[in-house]
C-alpha positions as CSV (number, residue, x, y, z in Angstrom):
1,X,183.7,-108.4,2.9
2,X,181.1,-110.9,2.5
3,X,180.3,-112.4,-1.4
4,X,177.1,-112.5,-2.9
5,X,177.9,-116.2,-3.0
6,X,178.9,-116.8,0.0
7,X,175.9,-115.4,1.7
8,X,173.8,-117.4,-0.5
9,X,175.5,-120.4,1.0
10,X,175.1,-119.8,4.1
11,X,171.6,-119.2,3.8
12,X,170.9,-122.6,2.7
13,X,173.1,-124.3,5.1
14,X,170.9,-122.7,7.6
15,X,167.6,-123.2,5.9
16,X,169.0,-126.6,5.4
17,X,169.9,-127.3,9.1
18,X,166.2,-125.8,9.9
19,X,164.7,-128.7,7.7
20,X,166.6,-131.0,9.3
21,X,166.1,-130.2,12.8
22,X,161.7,-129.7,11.4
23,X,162.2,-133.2,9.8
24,X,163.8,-134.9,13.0
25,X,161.1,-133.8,15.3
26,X,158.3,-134.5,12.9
27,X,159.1,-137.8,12.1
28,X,161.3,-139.0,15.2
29,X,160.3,-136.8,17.9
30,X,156.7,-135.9,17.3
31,X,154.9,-139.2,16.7
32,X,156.3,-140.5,20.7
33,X,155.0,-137.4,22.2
34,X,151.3,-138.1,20.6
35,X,150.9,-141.2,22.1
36,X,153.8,-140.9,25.3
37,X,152.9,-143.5,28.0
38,X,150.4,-145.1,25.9
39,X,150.7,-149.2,25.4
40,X,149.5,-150.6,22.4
41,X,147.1,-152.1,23.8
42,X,145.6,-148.6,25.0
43,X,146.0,-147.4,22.0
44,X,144.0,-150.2,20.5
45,X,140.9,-149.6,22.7
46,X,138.3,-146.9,21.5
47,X,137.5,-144.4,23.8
48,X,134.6,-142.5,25.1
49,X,134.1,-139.3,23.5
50,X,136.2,-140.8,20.3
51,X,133.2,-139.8,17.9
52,X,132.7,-136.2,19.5
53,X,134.8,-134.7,16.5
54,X,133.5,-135.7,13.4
55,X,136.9,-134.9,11.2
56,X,139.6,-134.4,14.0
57,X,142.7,-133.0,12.5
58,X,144.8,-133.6,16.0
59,X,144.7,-136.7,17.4
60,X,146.8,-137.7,20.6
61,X,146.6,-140.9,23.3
62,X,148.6,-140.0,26.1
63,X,148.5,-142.7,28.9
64,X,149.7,-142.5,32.6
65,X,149.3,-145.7,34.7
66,X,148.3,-144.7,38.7
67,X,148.6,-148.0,40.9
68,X,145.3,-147.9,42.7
69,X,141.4,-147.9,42.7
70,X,139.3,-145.4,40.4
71,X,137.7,-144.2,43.4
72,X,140.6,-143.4,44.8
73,X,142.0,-141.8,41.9
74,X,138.5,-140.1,40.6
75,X,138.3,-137.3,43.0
76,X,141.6,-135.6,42.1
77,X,140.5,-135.8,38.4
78,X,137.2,-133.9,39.2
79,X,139.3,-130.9,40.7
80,X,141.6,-130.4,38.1
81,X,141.9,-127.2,36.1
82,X,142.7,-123.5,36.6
83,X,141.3,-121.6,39.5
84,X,141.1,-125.0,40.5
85,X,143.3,-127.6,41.7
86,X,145.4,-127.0,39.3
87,X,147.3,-129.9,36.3
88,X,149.4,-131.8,38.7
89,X,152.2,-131.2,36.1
90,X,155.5,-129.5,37.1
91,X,154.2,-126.2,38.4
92,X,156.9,-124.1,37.7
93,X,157.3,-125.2,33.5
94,X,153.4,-124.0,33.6
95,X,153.5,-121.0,35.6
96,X,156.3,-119.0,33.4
97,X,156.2,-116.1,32.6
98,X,152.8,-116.1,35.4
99,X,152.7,-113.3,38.1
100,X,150.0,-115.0,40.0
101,X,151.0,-118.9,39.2
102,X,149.0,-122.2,39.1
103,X,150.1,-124.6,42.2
104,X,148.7,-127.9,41.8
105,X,146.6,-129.2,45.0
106,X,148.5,-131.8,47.3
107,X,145.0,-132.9,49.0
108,X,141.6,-133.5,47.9
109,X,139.4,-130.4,47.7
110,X,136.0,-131.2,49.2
111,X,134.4,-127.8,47.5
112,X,135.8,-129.1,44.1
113,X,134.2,-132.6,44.1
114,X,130.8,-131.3,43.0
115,X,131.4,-131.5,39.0
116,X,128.7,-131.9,37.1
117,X,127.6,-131.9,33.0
118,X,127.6,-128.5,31.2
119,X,130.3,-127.2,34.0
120,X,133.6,-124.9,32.7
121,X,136.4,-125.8,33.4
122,X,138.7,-123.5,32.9
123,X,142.7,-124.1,31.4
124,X,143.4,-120.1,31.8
125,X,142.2,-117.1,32.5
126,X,140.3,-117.3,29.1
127,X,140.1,-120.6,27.9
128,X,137.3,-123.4,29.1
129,X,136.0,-126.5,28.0
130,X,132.8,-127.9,29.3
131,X,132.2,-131.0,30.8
132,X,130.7,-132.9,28.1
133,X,129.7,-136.2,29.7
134,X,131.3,-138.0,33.0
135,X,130.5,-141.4,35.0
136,X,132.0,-141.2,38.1
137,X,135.5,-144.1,38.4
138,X,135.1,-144.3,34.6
139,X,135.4,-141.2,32.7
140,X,135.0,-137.7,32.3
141,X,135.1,-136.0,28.7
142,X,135.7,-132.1,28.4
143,X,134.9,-131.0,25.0
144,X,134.2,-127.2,23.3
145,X,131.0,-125.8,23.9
146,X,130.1,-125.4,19.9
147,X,128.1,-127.9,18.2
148,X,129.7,-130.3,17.0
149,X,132.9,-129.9,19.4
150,X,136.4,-128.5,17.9
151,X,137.7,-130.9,20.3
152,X,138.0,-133.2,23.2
153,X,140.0,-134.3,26.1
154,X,138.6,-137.9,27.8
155,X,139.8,-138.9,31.4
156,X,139.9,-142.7,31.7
């Protein structure tokens, strides 16, 4: 039979072990996946859509680097999304627990190269953001559709 006491120790041994493992990834973990990939030189520069949220309370600079020209890379940016060409991300992380699945495009979409200001863009079945503002081999900014915008994503 289990004490009173003892139960109340093991409690907080595994309350404590939860704060540790919260702690850990908060202050270890956490900060390297806001700004993964990112130099600081990156992280230095401001960004186009930066002043879209007055007061953001999330705030992340992810970076990949893609040896070649913008206009080579622009046109898979323009297809992304669902129902679209999909994330380019590992397709099968993103597609659990999906019946109907998200496969990310291997070519260039001709139909999908038409994106323009005010378009959805869709990251489920539900969710959208709108294309805020774009110059093509530059940037593209999705942002909420409510004024001012709950958030942002840029594309530089």
């Amino acid at each position: 039979m289990i004490t009173k006491q003892a139960l109340v120790q093991k409690s907080f041994a595994v309350v404590a072990l939860l704060g540790l493992l919260i702690g850990i990834y908060c202050f270890a973990i956490r900060p390297g996946q806001l700004r993964w990939g990112a130099t600081p030189r990156v992280l230095a520069c401001p960004l186009p859509g930066d002043n879209l949220v007055p007061d953001p309370n999330f705030y992340a600079t992810r970076a990949v680097t893609i040896q070649g020209r913008p206009e080579d890379i622009w046109p898979w940016i323009v297809q992304i999304g669902y129902g679209r060409a999909g994330f380019y991300g590992y397709d099968l992380i993103e597609n659990l627990g999906s019946k109907r699945g998200i496969r990310s495009a291997r070519e260039i979409i001709p139909e999908l190269q038409g994106l323009k200001v005010g378009d959805r863009v869709y990251m489920s079945a539900v969710a959208y953001l709108v294309v805020h503002s774009m110059t093509p081999d530059k940037f593209l900014i999705w942002a909420g559709d409510q004024q001012p915008p709950g958030g942002a994503f840029t594309w530089r």
